[in-house]
Steps between C-alpha positions, in 0.01 A plus 500: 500500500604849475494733815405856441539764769288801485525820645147709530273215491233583839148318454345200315361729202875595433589098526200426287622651257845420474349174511279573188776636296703200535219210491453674137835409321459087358872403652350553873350210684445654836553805699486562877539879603570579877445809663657384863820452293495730173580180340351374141529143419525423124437109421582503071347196334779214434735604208386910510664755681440886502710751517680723736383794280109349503474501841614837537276655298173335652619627810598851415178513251319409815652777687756312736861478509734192462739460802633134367421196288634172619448160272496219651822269385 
């Protein structure tokens, strides 16, 4: 999975839509947004990957900042 951590996100309509965003592009399998931790959790589907440069853009689109993306080795 890939970990991304996001700076400005405060209630469930802001994780909603993050969510949303991200649910929408055909490589993702699952997301799981967490406000307690500022953390989004990016499962691809097996053999598709997205971008450093995609996720960035959904979040900034969405009006939040990037602090860090981790992928899971």
């Amino acid at each position: 999975p890939i970990s991304v951590q996001v700076k400005g996100m405060v209630c469930g309509f802001c994780a909603q839509g993050i969510e949303k965003k991200f649910k929408a592009l055909p490589e993702v399998e699952k997301v799981h947004v967490s406000l307690e931790t500022k953390l989004v959790a990016v499962d691809t589907k097996e053999g598709k990957d997205i971008t450093d440069d995609q996720i960035k853009k959904i979040v900034t689109d969405s009006g939040y900042e990037v602090v860090k993306i981790e992928r899971a080795k």
